[in-house]
N, C-alpha and C positions, 0 to 999 in steps of 0.2 A: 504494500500500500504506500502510497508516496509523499504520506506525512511521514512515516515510519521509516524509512529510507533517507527522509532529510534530512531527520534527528541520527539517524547513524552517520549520513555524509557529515554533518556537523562535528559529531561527537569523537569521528574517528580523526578529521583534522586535528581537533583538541586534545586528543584522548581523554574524552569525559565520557562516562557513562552515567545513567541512573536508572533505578527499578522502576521506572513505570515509562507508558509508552506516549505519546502525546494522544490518540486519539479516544484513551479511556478519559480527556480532559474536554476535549473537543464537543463544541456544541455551533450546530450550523443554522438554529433557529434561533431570531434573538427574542422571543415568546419566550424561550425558557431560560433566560436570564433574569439575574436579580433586576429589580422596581428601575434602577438606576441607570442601568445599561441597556434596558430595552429599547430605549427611544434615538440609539445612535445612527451613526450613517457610515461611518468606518467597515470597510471589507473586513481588517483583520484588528480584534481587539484582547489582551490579555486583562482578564477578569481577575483580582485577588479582593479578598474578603475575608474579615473576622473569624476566624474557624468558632468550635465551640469551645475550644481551650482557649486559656492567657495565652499560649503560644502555637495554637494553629491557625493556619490559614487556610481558607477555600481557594482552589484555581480553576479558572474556566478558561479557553481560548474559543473566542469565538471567529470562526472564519465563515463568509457566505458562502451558501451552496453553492451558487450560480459559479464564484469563481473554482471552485475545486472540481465542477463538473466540464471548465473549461480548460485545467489544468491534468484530466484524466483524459480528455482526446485531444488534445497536443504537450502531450507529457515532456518537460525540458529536461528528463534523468535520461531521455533518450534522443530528445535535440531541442537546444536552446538557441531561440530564433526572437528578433526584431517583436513577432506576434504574439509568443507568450511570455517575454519576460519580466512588464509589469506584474502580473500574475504570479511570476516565480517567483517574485523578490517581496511579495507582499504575503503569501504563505512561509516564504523562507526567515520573514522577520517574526511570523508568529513562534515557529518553532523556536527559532531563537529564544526569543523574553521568554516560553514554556523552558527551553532545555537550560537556558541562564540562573534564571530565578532557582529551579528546583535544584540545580546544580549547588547551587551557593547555600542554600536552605540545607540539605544535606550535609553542609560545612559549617553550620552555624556563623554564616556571614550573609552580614546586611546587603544590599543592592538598591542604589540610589536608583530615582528616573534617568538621570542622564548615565549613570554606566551602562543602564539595560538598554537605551536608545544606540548610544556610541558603539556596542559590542553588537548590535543589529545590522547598523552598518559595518561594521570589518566583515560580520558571516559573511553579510550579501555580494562583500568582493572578493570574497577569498573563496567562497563556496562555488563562486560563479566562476573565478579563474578557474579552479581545479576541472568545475565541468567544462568548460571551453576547450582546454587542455588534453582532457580526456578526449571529448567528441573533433578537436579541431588540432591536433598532436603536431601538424607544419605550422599552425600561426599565432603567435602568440597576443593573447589579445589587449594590444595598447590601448584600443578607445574606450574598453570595458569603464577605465575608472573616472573620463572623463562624462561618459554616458547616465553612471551611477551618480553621482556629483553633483556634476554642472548641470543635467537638464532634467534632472527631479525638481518636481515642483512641491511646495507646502499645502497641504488643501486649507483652501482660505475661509474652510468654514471652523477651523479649530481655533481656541482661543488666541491673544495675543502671548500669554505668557507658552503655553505649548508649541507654537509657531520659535518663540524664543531657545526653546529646549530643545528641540528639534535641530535650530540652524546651527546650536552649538557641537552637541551633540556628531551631527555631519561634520564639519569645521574639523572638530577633531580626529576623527574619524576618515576621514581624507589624506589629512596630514602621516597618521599612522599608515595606509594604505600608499601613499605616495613613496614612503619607505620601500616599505613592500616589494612594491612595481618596481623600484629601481635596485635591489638586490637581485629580484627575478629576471631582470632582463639583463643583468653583467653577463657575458660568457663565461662557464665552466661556474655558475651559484647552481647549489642543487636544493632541491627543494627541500632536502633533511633542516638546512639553515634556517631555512622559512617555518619549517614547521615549529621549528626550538624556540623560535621566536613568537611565535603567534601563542604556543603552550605557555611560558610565562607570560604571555601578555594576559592571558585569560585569568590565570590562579591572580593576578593582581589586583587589591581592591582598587576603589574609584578615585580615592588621592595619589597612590603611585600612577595610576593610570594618564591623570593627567600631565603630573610630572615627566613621566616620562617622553611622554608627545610634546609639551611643552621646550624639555630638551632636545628635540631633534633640530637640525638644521630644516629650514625653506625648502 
């Protein structure tokens, strides 16, 4: 199933795993969402909520049908094309904040909004190189980061302070990716480098996180 595959192409980049699958979380009706989330407009939205314990939470991901029923007849695990890959990158962000949050929860560590935003973007370039790579093994794809990036737009019905979160979030998340792109593209970098790098980016909380991107070069 090709949530379940995401969360392993995710996982296996990072070597994270965790005991539960994303689709036992998944709800494609936003009827059976809490009072709060049912009136949204968001394709893909990650739901946390007060568990019954001081220290649990509820998790929902909700993703539209429509798009996963456009994502199973031009599936991007077997070619990622111009056509589906808004659609990729907007189920690939839900697994994300699913595989992030529970990952970290598991660890008994917090996870701010803007980590779980800024770690959505690195998946959606790093997940997408690797499948590019795979399906496209002569061409290495340069325009991938300036595609993700520069011509994503903010939907301009979300607040002013989320619209904020969000450009930051990308911002940094760019700049990390920018890295990226430019060790993958030296001759003779192999991708073991990349992975070393991307694994401790991930185990890092949200102040190293910044720090570190803050100290990269332009």
């Amino acid at each position: 199933m090709l949530l379940s595959r995401l969360q392993s192409l995710i996982g296996g980049i990072y070597d994270v795993s965790i005991a539960h699958d994303v689709y036992d979380f998944l709800v494609t009706d936003r009827g059976r969402l809490p009072a709060a989330a049912r009136f949204g407009t968001a394709e893909e939205e990650l739901i946390v909520a007060q568990g019954g314990g001081a220290d649990e939470v509820a998790v929902s991901l909700y993703l539209d049908a429509a798009l996963l029923e456009r994502l199973t007849r031009e599936d991007p695990l077997k070619r990622l094309h111009a056509g589906n890959v808004a659609d990729w990158w907007t189920a690939l962000e839900g697994v994300s904040h699913f595989l992030y949050l529970a990952w970290n929860a598991g660890h008994d560590k917090p996870v701010s909004l803007l980590e779980l935003e800024m770690q959505a973007e690195v998946d959606k370039y790093v997940a997408s190189y690797w499948l590019l790579r795979r399906q496209f093994p002569e061409h290495f794809p340069a325009e991938l980061r300036r595609v993700l990036f520069a011509r994503t737009r903010i939907d301009p019905r979300v607040s002013a302070a989320q619209a904020d979160l969000y450009r930051e979030a990308s911002r940094y998340a760019e700049k990390f990716c920018g890295r990226l792109e430019r060790t993958l593209a030296q001759s003779g970098a192999g991708d073991a480098e990349v992975l070393a790098q991307l694994r401790r980016f991930y185990r890092l909380g949200h102040a190293r996180k910044r720090a570190l991107i803050d100290g990269m070069g332009g």
